[in-house]
TILO-262104 format. One line per 3 residues: for each residue x, y, z of C-alpha. Coordinates in Angstrom, 1 decimal. Layout:
N
X Y Z  ...
This chain:
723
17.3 4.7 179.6  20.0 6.0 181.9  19.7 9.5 183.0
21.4 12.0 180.9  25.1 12.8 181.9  26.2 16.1 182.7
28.6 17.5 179.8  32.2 17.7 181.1  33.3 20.7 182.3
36.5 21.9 180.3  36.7 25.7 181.4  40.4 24.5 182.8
42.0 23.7 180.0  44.7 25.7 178.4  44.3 29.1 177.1
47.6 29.1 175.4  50.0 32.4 175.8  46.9 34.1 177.0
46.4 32.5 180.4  44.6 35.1 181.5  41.6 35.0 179.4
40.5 32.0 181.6  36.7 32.4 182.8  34.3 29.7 184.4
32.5 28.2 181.5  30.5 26.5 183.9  28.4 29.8 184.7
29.1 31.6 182.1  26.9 28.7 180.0  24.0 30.2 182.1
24.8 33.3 181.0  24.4 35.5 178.3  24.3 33.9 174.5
26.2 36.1 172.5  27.5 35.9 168.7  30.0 38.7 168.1
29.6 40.3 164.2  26.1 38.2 163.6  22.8 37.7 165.1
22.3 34.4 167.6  19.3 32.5 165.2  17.3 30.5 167.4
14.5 28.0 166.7  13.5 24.5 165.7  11.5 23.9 168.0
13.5 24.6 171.4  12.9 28.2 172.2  11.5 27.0 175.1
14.9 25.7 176.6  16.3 28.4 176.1  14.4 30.4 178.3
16.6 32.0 181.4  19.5 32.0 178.7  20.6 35.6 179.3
22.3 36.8 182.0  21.8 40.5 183.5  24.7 42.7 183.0
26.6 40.1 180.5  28.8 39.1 183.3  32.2 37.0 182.9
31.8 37.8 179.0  35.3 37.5 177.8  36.5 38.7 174.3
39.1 37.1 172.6  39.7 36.8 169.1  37.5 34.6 167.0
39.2 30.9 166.6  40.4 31.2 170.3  37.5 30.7 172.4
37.9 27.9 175.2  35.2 25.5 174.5  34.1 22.5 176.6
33.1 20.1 173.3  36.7 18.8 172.4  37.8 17.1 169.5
37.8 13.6 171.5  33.9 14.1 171.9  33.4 14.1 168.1
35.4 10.5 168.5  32.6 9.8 171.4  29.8 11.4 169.3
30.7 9.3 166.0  29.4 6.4 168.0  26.2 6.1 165.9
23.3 4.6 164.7  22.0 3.0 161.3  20.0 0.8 159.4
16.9 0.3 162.2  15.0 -2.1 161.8  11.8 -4.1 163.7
11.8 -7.9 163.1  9.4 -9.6 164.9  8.4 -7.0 167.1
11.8 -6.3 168.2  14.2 -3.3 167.4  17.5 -3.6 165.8
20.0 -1.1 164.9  23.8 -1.5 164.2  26.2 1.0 166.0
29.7 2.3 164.8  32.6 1.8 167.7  35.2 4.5 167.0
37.2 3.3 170.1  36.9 -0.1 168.4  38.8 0.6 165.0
35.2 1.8 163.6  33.8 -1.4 164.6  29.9 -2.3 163.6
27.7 -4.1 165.8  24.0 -5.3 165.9  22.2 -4.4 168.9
18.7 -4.5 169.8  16.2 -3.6 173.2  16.6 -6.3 175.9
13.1 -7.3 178.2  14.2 -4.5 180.3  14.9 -1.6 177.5
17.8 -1.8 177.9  20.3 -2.3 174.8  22.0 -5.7 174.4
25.0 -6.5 172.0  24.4 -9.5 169.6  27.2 -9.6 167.8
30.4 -10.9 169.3  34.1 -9.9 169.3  36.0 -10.4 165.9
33.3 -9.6 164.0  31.8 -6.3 162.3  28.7 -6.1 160.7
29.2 -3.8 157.4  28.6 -4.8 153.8  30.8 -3.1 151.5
28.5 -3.7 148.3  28.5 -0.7 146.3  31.5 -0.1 148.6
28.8 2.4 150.6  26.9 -0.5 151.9  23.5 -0.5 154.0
21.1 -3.1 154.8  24.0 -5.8 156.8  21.6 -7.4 158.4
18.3 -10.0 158.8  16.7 -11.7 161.6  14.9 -15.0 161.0
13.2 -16.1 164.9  16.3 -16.9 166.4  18.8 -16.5 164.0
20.4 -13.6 162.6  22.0 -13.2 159.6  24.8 -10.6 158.7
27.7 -9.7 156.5  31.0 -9.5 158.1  33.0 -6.6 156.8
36.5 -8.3 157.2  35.8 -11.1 154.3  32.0 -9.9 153.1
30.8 -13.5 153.8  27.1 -14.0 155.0  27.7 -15.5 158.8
24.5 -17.5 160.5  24.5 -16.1 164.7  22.2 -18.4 166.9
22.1 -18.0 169.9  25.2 -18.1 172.0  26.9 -20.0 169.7
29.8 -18.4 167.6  28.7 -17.0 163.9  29.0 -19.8 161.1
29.6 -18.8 157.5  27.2 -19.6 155.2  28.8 -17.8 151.9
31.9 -17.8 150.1  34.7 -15.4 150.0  34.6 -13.5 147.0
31.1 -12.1 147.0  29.3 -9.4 148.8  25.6 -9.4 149.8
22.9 -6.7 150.7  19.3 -5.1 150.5  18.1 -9.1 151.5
14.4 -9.8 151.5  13.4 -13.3 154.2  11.9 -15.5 151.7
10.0 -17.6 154.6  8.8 -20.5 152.7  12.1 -21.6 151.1
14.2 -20.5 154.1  16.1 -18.3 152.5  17.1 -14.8 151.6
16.3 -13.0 148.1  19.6 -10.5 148.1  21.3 -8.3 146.2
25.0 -9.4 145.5  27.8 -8.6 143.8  30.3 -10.9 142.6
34.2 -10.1 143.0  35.4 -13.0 142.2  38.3 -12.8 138.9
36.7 -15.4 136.9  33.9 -12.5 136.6  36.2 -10.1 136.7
37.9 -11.2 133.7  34.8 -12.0 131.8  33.0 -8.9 132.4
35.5 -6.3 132.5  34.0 -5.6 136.4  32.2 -6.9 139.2
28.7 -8.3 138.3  25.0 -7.4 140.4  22.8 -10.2 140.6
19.6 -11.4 142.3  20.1 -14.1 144.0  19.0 -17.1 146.6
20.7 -17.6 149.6  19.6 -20.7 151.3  19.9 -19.9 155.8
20.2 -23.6 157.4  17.6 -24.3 160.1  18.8 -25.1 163.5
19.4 -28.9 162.8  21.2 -28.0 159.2  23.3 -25.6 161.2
24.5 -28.0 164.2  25.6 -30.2 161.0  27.1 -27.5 158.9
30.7 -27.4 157.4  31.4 -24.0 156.5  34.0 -24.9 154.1
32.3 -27.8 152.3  28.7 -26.4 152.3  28.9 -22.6 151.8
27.2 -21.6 149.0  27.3 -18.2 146.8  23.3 -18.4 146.5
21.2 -19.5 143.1  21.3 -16.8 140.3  17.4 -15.2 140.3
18.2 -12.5 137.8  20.8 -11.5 135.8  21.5 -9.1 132.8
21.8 -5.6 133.9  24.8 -3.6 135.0  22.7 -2.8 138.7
20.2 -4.0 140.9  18.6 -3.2 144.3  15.4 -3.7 146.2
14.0 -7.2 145.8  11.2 -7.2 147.5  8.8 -10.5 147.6
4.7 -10.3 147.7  3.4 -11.4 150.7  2.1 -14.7 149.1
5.9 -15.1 147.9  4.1 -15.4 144.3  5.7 -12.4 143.1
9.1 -10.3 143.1  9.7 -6.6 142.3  12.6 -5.1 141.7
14.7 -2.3 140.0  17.7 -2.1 137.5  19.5 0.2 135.9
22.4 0.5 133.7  25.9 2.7 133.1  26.2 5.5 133.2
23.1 6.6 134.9  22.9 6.9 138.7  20.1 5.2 140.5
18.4 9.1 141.2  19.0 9.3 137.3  17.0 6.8 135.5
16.0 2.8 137.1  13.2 0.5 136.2  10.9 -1.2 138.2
10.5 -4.9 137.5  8.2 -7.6 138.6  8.3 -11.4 137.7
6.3 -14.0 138.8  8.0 -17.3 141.1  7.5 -20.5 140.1
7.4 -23.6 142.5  10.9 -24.0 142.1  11.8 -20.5 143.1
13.2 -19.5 140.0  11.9 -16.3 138.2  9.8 -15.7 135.2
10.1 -13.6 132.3  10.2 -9.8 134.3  7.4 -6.9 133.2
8.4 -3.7 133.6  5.9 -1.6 135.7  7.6 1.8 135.7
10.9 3.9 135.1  12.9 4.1 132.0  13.4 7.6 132.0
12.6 8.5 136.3  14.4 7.2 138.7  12.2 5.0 140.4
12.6 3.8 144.1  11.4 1.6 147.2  9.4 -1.0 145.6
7.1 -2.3 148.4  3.8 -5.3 148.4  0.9 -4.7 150.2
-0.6 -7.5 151.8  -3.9 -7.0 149.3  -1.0 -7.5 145.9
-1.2 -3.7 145.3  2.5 -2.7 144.6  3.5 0.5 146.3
6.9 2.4 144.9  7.9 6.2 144.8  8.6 8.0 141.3
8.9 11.1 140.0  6.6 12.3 136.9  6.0 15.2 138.9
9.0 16.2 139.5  9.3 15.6 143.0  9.7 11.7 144.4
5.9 10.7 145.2  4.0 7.9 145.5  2.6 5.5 142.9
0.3 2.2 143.0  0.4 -0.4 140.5  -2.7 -2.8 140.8
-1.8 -5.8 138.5  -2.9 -3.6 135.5  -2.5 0.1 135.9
-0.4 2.3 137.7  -1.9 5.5 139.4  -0.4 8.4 141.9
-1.3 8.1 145.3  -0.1 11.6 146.2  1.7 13.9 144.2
3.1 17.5 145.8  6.3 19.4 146.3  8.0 17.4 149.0
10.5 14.5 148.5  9.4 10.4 149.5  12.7 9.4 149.0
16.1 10.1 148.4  19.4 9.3 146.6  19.9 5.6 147.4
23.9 5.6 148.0  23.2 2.9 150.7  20.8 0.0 149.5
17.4 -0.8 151.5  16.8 2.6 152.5  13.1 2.6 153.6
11.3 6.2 153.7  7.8 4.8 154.3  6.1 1.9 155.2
2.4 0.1 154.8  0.0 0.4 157.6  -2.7 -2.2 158.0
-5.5 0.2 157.9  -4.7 1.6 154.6  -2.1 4.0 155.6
1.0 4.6 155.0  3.6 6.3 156.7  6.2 8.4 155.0
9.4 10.3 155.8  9.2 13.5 153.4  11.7 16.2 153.0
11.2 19.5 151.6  14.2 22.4 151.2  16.3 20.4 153.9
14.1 19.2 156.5  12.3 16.3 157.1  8.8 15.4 158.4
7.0 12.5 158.8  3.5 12.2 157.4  0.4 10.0 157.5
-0.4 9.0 153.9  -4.4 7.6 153.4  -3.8 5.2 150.1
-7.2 5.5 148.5  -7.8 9.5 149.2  -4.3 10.7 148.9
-4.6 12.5 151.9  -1.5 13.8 153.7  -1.2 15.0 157.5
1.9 15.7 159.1  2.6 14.4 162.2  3.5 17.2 164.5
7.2 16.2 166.0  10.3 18.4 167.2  13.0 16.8 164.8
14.1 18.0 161.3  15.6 14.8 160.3  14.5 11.5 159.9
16.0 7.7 159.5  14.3 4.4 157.6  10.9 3.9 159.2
9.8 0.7 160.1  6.7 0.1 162.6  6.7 -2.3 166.1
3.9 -4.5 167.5  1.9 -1.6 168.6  1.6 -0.1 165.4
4.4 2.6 166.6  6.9 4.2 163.5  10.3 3.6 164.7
13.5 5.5 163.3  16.0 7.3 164.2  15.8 11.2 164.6
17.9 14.3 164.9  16.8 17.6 166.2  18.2 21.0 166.0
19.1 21.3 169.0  19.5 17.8 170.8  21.4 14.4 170.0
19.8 12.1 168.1  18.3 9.2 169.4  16.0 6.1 168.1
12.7 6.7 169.0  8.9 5.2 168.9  6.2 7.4 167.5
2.5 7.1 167.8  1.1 8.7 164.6  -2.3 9.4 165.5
-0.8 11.7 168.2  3.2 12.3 167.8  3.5 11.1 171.6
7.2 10.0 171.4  9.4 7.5 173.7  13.1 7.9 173.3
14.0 3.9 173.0  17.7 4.7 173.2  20.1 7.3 172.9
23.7 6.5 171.6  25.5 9.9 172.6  24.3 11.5 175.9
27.1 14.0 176.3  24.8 16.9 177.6  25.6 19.7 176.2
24.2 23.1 177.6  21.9 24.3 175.3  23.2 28.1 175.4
26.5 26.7 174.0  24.5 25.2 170.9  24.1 27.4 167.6
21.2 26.6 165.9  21.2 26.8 162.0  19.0 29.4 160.1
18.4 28.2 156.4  18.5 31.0 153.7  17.7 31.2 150.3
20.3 34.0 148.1  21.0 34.8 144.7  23.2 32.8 142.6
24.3 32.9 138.8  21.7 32.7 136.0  21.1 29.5 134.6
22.1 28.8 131.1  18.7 30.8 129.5  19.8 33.6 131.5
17.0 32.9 134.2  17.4 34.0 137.6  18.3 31.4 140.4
18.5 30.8 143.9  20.3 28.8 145.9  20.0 27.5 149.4
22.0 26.9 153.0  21.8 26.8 156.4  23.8 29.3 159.0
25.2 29.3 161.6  26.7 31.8 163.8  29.3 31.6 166.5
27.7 30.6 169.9  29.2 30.6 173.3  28.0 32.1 176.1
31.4 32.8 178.0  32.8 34.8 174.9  32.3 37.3 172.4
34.8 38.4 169.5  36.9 41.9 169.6  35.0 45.2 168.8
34.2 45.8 165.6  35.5 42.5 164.1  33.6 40.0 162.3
34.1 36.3 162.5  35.4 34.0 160.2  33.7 31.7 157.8
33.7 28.2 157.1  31.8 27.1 153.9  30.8 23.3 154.2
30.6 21.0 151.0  28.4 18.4 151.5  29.6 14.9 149.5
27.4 13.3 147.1  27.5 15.6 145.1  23.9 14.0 145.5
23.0 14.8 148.6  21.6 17.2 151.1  23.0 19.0 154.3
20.2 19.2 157.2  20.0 21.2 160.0  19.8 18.5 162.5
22.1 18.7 165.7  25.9 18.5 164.6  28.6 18.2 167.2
31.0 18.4 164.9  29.7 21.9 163.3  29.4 22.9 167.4
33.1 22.0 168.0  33.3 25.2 165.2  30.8 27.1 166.4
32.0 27.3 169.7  35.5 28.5 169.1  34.1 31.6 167.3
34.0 30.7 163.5  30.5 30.8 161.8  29.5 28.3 159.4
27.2 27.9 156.1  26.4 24.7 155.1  25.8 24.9 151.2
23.3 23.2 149.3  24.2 23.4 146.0  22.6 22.8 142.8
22.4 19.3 142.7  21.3 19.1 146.1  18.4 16.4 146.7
15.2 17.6 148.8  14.8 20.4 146.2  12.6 18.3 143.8
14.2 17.1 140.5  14.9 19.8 138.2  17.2 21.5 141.2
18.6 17.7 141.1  19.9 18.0 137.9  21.2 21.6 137.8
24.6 19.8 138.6  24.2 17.6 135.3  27.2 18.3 133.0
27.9 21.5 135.5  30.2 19.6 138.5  32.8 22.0 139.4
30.6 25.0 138.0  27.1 25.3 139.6  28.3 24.1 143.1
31.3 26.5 143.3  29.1 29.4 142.0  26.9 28.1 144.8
29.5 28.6 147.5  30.8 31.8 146.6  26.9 33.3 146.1
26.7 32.3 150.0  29.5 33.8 151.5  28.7 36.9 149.1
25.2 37.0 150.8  26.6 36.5 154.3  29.6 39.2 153.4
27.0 41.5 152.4  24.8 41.1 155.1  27.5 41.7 157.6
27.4 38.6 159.7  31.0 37.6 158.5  34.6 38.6 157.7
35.3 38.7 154.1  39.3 38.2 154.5  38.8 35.0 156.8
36.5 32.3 154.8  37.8 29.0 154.7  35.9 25.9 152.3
35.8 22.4 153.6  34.5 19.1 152.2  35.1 15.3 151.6
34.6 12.8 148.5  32.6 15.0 146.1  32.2 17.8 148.4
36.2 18.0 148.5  36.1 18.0 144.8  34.3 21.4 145.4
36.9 22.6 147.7  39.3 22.3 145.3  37.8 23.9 142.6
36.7 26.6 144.5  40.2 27.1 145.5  41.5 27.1 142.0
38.9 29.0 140.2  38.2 31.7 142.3  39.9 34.4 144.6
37.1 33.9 147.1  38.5 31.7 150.1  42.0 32.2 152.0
42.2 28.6 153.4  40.9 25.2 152.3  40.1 21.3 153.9
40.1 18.9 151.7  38.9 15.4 153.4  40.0 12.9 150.2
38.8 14.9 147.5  39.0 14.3 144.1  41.6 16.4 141.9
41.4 14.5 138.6  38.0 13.4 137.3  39.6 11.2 134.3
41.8 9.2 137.4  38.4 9.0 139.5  36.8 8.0 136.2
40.1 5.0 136.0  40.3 4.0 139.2  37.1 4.5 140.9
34.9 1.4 141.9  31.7 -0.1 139.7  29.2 2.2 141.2
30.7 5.6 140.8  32.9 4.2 137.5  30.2 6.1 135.1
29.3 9.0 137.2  31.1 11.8 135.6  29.1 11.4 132.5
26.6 12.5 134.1  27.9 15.1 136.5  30.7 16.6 133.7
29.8 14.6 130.2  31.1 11.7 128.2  34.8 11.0 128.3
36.6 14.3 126.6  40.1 14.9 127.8  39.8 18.6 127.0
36.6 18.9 129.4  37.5 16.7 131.8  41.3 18.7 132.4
38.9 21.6 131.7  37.5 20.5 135.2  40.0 19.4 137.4
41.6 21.3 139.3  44.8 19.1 139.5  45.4 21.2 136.1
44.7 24.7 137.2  47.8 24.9 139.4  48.0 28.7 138.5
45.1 29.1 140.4  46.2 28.0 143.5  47.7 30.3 146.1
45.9 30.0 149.5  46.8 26.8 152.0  45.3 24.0 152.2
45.5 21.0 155.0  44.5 17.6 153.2  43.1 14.6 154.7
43.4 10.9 153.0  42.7 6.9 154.3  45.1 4.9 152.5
42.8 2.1 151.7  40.0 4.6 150.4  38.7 2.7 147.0
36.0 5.7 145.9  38.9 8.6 146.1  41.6 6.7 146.2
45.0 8.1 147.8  46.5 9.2 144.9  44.1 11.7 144.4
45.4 13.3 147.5  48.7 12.9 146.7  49.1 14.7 143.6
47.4 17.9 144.4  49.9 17.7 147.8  52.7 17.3 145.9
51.8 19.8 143.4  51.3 22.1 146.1  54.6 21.7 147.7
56.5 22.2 143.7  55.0 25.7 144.2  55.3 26.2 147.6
52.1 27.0 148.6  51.1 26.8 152.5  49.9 22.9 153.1
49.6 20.3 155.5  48.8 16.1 154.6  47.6 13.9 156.5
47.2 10.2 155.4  45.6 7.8 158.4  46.6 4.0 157.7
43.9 1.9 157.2  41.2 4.3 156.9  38.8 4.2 153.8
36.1 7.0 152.5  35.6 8.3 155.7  37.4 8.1 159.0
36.1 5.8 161.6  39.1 5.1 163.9  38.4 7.6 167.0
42.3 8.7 167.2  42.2 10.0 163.9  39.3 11.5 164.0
40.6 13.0 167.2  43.8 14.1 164.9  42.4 15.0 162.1
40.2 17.3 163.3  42.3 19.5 165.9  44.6 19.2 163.0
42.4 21.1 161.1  41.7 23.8 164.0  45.8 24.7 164.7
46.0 24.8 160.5  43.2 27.7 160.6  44.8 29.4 163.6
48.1 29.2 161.6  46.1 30.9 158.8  44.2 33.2 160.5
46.3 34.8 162.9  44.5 33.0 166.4  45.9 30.4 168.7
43.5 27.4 169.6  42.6 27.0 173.2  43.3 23.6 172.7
46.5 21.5 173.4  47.1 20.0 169.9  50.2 17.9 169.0
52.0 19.8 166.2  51.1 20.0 162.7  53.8 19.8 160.0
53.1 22.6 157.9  55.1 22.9 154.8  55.8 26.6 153.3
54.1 28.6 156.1  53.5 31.8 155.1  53.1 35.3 157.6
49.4 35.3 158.6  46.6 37.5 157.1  44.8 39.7 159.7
């Protein structure tokens, strides 16, 4: 690996009308670490690089109001940091990973170690390898020897890379494929796919999840192939249900396991695991169900002895089960989490040893570990590592766990991991940008009060904060620095306190940030899961106004200056936070839903169902009840809203109604929709935009000027500023 970079040095740029307030960042990074209004946390694990931190005397501290500070990580570095990695895998002793490429469009590539460790790009120009199955995608690709196989994101088709010679299709327009198992003995893949084509359509009132064959020509069938004539849409396996995901084939190919499950539950709500028996032929017997029905089970996996291996959750908590051909016992139940919300299919928390151990990514309140797993005691150990957040797990040749993993304090990197000892190799590191560790706020998770729960018991909730940090600055006596509350999307998910450069960008300039995990939060166990049933836009906004009450109270923030962020679900929250409550002066809204009857229209197969669970069954009365698209009245403080016009999970109308509501009552706003962006930005100019965008939108809110130079925002029905 290359060494690492030094972090540019931006102490230069422009200060604004305060010109003066320049100061050397460079020194002042070796300097003191100070945190105006709030204590600096530090931890997880790198207290020992920060040793030397503070300088005698606080020299070259400058203050300046919160907001304003000059900062060296600039909003093009997100763009270089969003170059990232996902869906690792080893295939025959080698590691693969796919990349995103901002600076290409949001590009995809398939990369893998060369002889010399160095990384090599397989996948050529005019090509990006992203399925768009369950429009959130995941596994893209499989490598078979020589060939790879891999799902193109421009027309979905499977494409068949040898070599140096150029990608061939082997699939039909029309369909999309993922979560493939190598079926070695026919030459093909066992994948998940869904079928778009309108015959289906029109039949089945949506898109249709099968199991299916796809046969991979061999390297004579391929020199021979005609794309056009031959492509095939694969042989239907199974069939029946309204979802499927993880077929997963024995190791004597005699068996195939795999889980279904139905509208309107969620794939964390209820599955059920399935294993049929496969003929000579290929095709499938009748299917047994083994588990689920009423858990959500997950990550069906064969060991090479016939003893199927998936995670379930009778306990409460996603553990580890066995099923031997007859009965089904727990290999370890306890209070941590095996797996997670599978939004992207063939996510793999653990994997089989051959010395009957597994090894297994758990999380617990937030963080991650990984753990050694003996599969006839039930005995856990954790491996002692300096990360809090963990990829899929897959082991190399040498019986190493590879993933990918994110510290605290450090850029995450892919990395090889002995388990008997933790000894660690960095194979590669996508972002090296070197950022002084005294500039680097590191997140303190808290537990506070929030409202009772409908029997009147008395709840908690959880988050992670983080106060302003840069060593060159502090805020103005006796003042208190503002807020940002961050809504992580799901609403099923979880926010870790892994290294964030885009929370640092934040940090930096003076704001403080709380990163909420809300009821409904995964890593909490199940019945914290489900707090959110029939509560969305209730339970989470209770949960973001409990945490700035708790940080208000505890005097690390100022009260008049909180502003709530969020996108998909977690803008949802933002919305209704802003609408239902008098707590936050400012609001970012990343395409957000605003009417949960339109997502419930318009929204694609996967999500079509999901506000049964998260509000109730169809009711118009509820469901305007909810959305905050209704509750005009309610809103008074500005917003900035951000929107991809091809976004097919929140699509742009959502944005567009709440912005032009906004602008019928003339409240303070700012829109923003990028062409050609979907759920989630991946074009490096607009995250570059988006994001200062954002920053000049607070500052026109707040009363600061950014450091930065920022092209001007169009802000419609600016108001005087609060201070």
């Amino acid at each position: 690996m290359s060494p690492r970079r030094p972090f540019t040095d931006r102490s230069a740029v422009r200060h604004g009308p305060d010109a003066p307030r320049r100061v050397a960042l460079t020194a002042a990074l070796g300097g003191a670490l100070l945190a105006s209004g709030c204590n600096v946390v530090v931890g997880g694990g790198n207290d020992e690089a920060r040793d030397g931190d503070a300088a005698p005397g606080g020299t070259g501290i400058t203050a300046a109001p919160f907001g304003s500070w000059a900062s060296p990580i600039a909003a093009a570095d997100l763009a270089k940091a969003a170059v990232g990695t996902s869906d690792v895998r080893v295939f025959d002793g080698r590691v693969f990973w796919r990349e995103s490429r901002p600076d290409e469009g949001g590009r995809q590539v398939l990369r893998t170690l060369g002889a010399d460790g160095q990384p090599t790009t397989l996948t050529p120009e005019n090509f990006s390898v992203r399925t768009r199955v369950h429009e959130y995608g995941g596994s893209s690709y499989w490598v078979m020897g020589e060939r790879i196989v891999f799902a193109n994101f421009a027309d979905q088709r499977l494409y068949l890379q040898q070599g140096d010679a150029a990608p061939v299709a082997i699939t039909p327009e029309k369909y999309q494929y993922s979560d493939c198992v190598i079926d070695a003995a026919r030459g093909a893949l066992v994948c998940v796919r869904e079928d778009h084509t309108e015959a289906t359509k029109a039949a089945n009132g949506e898109e249709r999840n099968e199991i299916v064959r796809v046969a991979v020509p061999g390297t004579e069938a391929l020199a021979a192939h005609d794309a056009t004539a031959t492509a095939a849409a694969g042989t239907v396996l199974f069939t029946g249900t309204d979802f499927v995901a993880y077929p997963r084939l024995s190791a004597d190919g005699a068996r195939l396991a795999f889980i279904t499950w139905n509208h309107p539950d969620m794939p964390w709500d209820r599955t059920t695991l399935h294993v049929a028996t496969v003929s000579a032929d290929g095709s499938l017997g009748e299917p047994q169900r083994i588990a689920g029905g009423e858990t959500a089970v997950l990550e069906p996996q064969w060991a090479a002895d016939g003893t199927l291996y998936f995670i379930d959750e009778p306990s409460g908590w996603w553990n580890l089960y066995a099923w031997n051909g007859d009965a089904t016992r727990a290999v370890a139940t306890m209070p941590r989490e095996f797996g997670g919300p599978p939004w992207q299919l063939g996510m793999q928390t653990y994997v089989l040893g051959s010395d009957g151990k597994a090894y297994v990514r758990t999380g617990h309140h937030a963080v991650d570990e990984l753990g050694e797993l003996d599969l006839a005691t039930g005995t856990y150990r954790a491996i002692e590592l300096p990360f809090v957040a963990f990829g899929d797990l897959s082991l190399d040749a040498q019986g190493r766990l590879v993933t990918s993993a994110s510290a605290a304090a450090d850029e995450g990197a892919i990395i090889a991991v002995d388990p008997s000892t933790g000894a660690f190799d960095r194979l590669h590191q996508p972002n090296e940008l070197g950022i002084p560790r005294g500039l680097i706020s590191v997140g303190d998770r808290i537990e506070f009060p929030t409202a009772a729960g409908p029997d009147g018991e008395a709840r908690t909730a959880h988050a992670t904060f983080y106060p302003p940090t840069n060593p060159g600055f502090r805020g103005p006596d006796g003042a208190k620095p503002p807020l940002i509350v961050t809504i992580h999307g799901g609403p099923t998910s979880v926010s870790k306190p892994s290294f964030a450069l885009s929370r640092q960008y934040w940090t930096s300039r003076g704001f403080a940030i709380v990163d909420v995990n809300y009821g409904g939060s995964t890593s909490f166990g199940r019945d914290y899961r489900k707090r959110l049933n029939g509560q969305w836009g209730v339970v989470d906004v209770q949960d973001a106004v409990a945490a700035v009450d708790f940080l208000v109270a505890a005097g690390k923030v100022d009260a008049e200056q909180v502003a709530i962020r969020g996108g998909s679900a977690g803008g949802f929250t933002t919305l209704a936070a802003l609408a239902f409550t008098d707590r936050f002066k400012a609001g970012a809204n990343y395409f957000g839903v605003s009417d949960i009857a339109g997502l419930a229209a318009t929204s694609h197969k996967f999500e079509r169902k999901y506000d049964v669970s998260l509000v109730g069954p169809p009711d118009e009365a509820l469901y305007r009840a909810r959305s905050p698209i209704f509750h005009l009245d309610g809103f008074s403080e500005p917003l900035i809203t951000f929107q991809g016009s091809e976004d097919r999970i929140v699509t742009p109308d959502q944005s567009r109604k709440i912005v032009e509501a906004l602008d019928a009552k003339g409240v303070m706003h700012a829109y923003f929709e990028f062409e050609g962006e979907q759920h989630g930005f991946r074009k490096a100019g607009n995250i570059i935009r988006a994001q200062e965008a954002e920053l000049a939108f607070y500052g026109a809110v707040f009363g600061f000027t950014p450091d930065d130079e920022i092209a001007p925002v169009d802000i419609k029905h600016p108001r005087a500023v609060r201070r």
